[in-house]
Residue, then its C-alpha position, 0 to 999 in steps of 0.5 A: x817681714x812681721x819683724x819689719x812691719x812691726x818695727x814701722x808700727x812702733x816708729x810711727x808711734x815714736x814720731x806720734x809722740x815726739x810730735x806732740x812735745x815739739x808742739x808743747x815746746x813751741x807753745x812754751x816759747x811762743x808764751x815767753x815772746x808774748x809775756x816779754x812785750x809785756x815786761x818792757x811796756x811797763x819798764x818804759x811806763x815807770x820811766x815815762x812817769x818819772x820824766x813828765x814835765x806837764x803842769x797840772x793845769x794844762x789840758x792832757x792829751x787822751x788815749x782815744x779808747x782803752x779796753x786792755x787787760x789787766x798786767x797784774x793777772x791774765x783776764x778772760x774778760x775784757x774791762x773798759x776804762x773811763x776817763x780825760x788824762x793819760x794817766x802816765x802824765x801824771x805818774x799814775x798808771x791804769x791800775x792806780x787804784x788796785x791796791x786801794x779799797x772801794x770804801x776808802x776811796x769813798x770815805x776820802x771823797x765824803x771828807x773832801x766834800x766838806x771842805x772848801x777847796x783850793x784852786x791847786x787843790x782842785x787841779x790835784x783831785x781833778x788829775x787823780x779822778x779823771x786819769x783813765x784807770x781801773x776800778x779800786x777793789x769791790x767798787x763796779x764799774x758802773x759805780x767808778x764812773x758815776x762817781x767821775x760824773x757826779x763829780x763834775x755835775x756837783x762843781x759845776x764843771x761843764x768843760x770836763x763834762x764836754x771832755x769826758x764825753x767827747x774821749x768816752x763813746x759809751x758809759x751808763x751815765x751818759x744821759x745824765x751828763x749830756x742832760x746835765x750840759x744840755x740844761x745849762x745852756x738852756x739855763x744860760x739862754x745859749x740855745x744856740x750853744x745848748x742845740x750843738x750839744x746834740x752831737x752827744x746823742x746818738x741812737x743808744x740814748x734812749x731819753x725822752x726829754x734828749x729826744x724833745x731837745x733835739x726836736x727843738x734844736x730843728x725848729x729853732x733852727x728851721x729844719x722844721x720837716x725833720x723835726x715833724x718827722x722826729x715828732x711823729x716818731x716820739x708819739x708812735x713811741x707814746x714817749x711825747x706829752x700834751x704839753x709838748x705837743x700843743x707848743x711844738x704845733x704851734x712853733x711849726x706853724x700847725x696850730x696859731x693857739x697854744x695854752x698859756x699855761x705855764x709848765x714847770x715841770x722840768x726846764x725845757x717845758x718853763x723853756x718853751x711856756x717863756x717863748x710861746x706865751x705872749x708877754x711871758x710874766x713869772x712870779x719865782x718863789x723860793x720852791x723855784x727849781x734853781x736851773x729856772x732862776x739861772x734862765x730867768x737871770x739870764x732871760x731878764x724876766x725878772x722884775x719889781x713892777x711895784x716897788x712898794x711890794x715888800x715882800x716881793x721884794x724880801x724874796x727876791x733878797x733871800x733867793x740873791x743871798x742863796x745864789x739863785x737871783x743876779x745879785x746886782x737885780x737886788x742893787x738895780x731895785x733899790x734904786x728904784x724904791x722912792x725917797x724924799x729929799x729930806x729923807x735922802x739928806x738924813x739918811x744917816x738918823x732916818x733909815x733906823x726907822x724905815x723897815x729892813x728893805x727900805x733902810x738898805x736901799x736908803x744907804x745904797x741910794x745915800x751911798x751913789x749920791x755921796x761924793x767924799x771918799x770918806x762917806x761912800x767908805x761910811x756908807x758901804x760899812x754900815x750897808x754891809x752891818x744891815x746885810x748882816x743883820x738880816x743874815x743876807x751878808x753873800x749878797x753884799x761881800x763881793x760887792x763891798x770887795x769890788x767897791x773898795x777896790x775902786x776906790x784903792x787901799x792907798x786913797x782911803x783914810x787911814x783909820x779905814x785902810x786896815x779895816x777896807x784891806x780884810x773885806x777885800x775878797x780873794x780871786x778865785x784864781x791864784x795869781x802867784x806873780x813872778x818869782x824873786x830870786x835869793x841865793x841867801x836862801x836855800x828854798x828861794x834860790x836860782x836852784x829853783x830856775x830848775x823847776x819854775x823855768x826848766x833851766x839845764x841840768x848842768x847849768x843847775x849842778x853848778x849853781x848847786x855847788x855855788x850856792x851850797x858852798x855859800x851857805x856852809x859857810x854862813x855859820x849862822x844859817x839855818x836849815x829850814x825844812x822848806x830847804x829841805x824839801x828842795x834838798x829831797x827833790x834834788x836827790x829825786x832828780x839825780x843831782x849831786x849835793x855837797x858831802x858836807x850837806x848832812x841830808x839824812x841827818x837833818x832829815x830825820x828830825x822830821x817825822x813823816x805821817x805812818x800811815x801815810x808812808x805805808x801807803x807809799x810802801x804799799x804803792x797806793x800812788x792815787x789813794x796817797x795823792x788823794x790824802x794829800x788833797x785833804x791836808x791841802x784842803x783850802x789852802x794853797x801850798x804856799x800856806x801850809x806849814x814847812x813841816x808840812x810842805x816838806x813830808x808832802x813832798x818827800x811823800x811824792x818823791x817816794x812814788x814819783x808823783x813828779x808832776x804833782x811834786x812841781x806844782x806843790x814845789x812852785x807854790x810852795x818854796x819860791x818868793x813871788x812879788 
């Protein structure tokens, strides 16, 4: 009887025991189903960024909120990411930048500040920023978005700040960006514009000014009861200010005085100062906050009364030339200043000994008044040499471009054609044109048809093997390192090239940048993708040199950077006319 009891107790604990290895075998298990989901998501990503076709360009579809963990490492803490574009679209992933180092990141970018640069240029920095991503190593999170919106705020880029604010609920500059928009339509004179953008304040934006600006927005729009009840919780919370005060009494109708003292404290004060005091007058200086000469332009409340005031008038020239004042104000004042008819007649010797404002403005009158082609060309280039004298050239050269171009290249007497040509201004939006097909040359092929039009790939395998034949039987051709870049692509993209072609061989005679290649072997796509930014620079693809444009691409391939790769690639190789 012990015996049996004994042997009972001795059974429990076995089955005790065994217990607890099956639950420790069943949460083994249960890790291996978890970590394999895992596994495939990135396999399907990496496949995912080789097949994107997307321009750059083109506006990305967003991922409405990320707060996923790392794939790298297991993360206790939850990180949230910031963003526009699905980085998938653009061959990146959300740890684009893990590799990379917090000051190199922001050495790149100081760099790039100093350069000017290109529409492609742009669209590149713009696709590498504003993928939703971690944080490079020892850079906060904070810091990472603050970066993102100075950015735009510094290039004046309001759709990207209205699309980062619309895809992103909450991050610590939001007041800053949501001011930012609210001022420009201010500036602009779209109150109406400026008041919609309220929608991007909500309860957690604790920001006197915002809060001013919405109570603003229900005047302007005849919720004048809401705005009084949202008033008097502004001066519960002592966040209001006399000023404020006085002219939002007087536009609900409280008060039938305000003070006539103009406040340029911030924009919303001018603002209001410009629409509660009768016949508003303002006399800008070059101290004038620059978002108070944008509304003063857009406002049309500035003018010359007296067009004998000279200095005025040199004032209102400086703040054309640094981009603070429309610079077509400048030319409706000049045809205002008063010339006699002798004066006008010899404009030519008279002007040399009339002072810098008026001598402009006698040319720009004799120019208007001229009616020979040959004259007005005369009369605009000796305008621009007294723009240039007088360091004041920003006001004249678009004008001079535009001009010109009314007048035509092709209608200009000769010994001025070449001269007219160089003073034309480039758009500021690259029109490539359409693409010219030559199957003569390589780079220039219907081969491209591929990427410029997305012909089929089968169609495309058999113009390779067209037009590869065709050129290894021109003895005389030459293997250019454009046709090398197409050649490289090819590969990139699974198609087959001719055993005659000697790609490794011809490739070898062009040295790609080391350190730049580490960075592909060391996966750093984004921080790459942002050192191409800088060899671009002002320049567009098309103008770089064949060496150049080939590494740049081979570089690409090596981490599939696809769709950056095919908006170099279209620049670059094909003939447009």
């Amino acid at each position: 009887m012990k015996l049996r009891s004994f042997n009972y107790f001795i059974g429990l604990i076995i089955i005790f025991f065994c217990s607890h290895l099956l639950s420790e075998e069943k949460i083994d298990i249960w890790k291996k189903k978890k970590e394999l989901p895992q596994e495939n998501l990135e396999l399907e990503e990496k496949n995912n960024q080789g097949n994107s076709n997307l321009k750059i360009s083109e506006p990305i579809k967003a991922l409405d909120k990320i707060k996923i963990q790392e794939s790298s490492t297991i993360q206790s803490e939850e990180k949230n990411v910031f963003g526009i574009y699905e980085p998938a679209s653009y061959g990146f992933n959300l740890n684009m930048w893990s590799e990379t180092k917090a000051e190199d990141l922001r050495s790149s970018l100081k760099r790039l500040k100093k350069i000017e640069l290109s529409k492609s240029s742009n669209e590149i920095l713009e696709a590498i920023l504003f993928s939703f991503s971690y944080p490079p190593q020892g850079m906060t999170e904070k810091e990472f978005v603050d970066l993102k919106i100075n950015w735009m705020i510094e290039h004046d880029r309001i759709n990207l700040i209205e699309s980062f604010l619309k895809q992103n609920d909450q991050f610590d500059s939001k007041k800053k960006a949501v001011e930012y928009l609210v001022n420009k339509k201010i500036a602009s004179g779209n109150i109406k514009e400026g008041c919609e953008k309220i929608k991007f304040i909500d309860a957690k934006i604790k920001d006197s000014y915002l809060e001013k600006f919405k109570i603003y927005c229900l005047v302007f729009n005849d919720k004048k009861l809401e705005a009084q009840l949202l008033l008097d919780l502004l001066r519960e919370q002592k966040q209001s200010s006399k000023f404020y005060d006085d002219k939002i009494n007087f536009l609900l109708g409280i008060t039938d005085k305000t003070n006539n003292k103009i406040n340029e404290k911030n924009l919303l004060n001018f603002y209001l100062s410009s629409v509660t005091i009768k016949d508003f007058k303002y006399e800008p200086t070059n101290k004038t906050k620059p978002e108070i000469w944008s509304y003063l332009n857009a406002a049309n409340l500035i003018t010359l009364e007296d067009a004998s005031d000279k200095e005025k008038l040199k004032e209102l020239e400086k703040a054309a030339n640094n981009n603070q004042l429309d610079k077509n104000k400048i030319f409706e004042i000049y045809k205002q200043i008063p010339f006699n008819l002798n004066t006008l007649i010899n404009a030519k010797n008279n002007f040399q000994t009339l002072n810098e404002s008026d001598a402009r403005a006698l040319i720009y009158q004799k120019y208007l008044l001229s009616d020979s082609i040959e004259s007005r060309i005369e009369y605009l280039f000796l305008l621009e040499e007294l723009f240039k004298k007088n360091n004041l050239a920003n006001i004249f050269s678009k004008f001079l471009s535009d001009r010109i171009e009314e007048i035509g290249i092709e209608n200009l007497p000769t010994k001025y054609q070449e001269t007219a040509q160089a003073k034309i201004v480039s758009e500021e939006d690259l029109l490539l044109g359409k693409v010219k097909y030559n199957d003569k040359i390589l780079h220039q092929s219907k081969i491209l048809k591929y990427y410029t039009e997305g012909e089929n790939k089968v169609k495309i395998q058999k113009d390779i093997n067209k037009i590869f034949k065709r050129i290894g039987k021109n003895k005389k051709y030459f293997i250019s390192a454009k046709d090398l870049a197409l050649a490289d692509t090819l590969i990139a993209d699974g198609f087959s090239l001719p055993s005659s072609f000697k790609y490794n061989e011809l490739s070898q005679q062009i040295d790609v940048p080391s350190n730049l290649l580490q960075l592909a072997e060391n996966n750093q796509k984004a921080f790459l993708a942002l050192k191409i930014v800088e060899i671009i620079g002002e320049d567009e693809p098309y103008q770089l040199d064949p060496e150049t444009i080939y590494f740049v691409t081979n570089l690409l391939n090596k981490t599939d950077l696809v769709t950056i790769r095919n908006k170099v690639l279209n620049s670059a190789l094909p003939k447009r006319i």
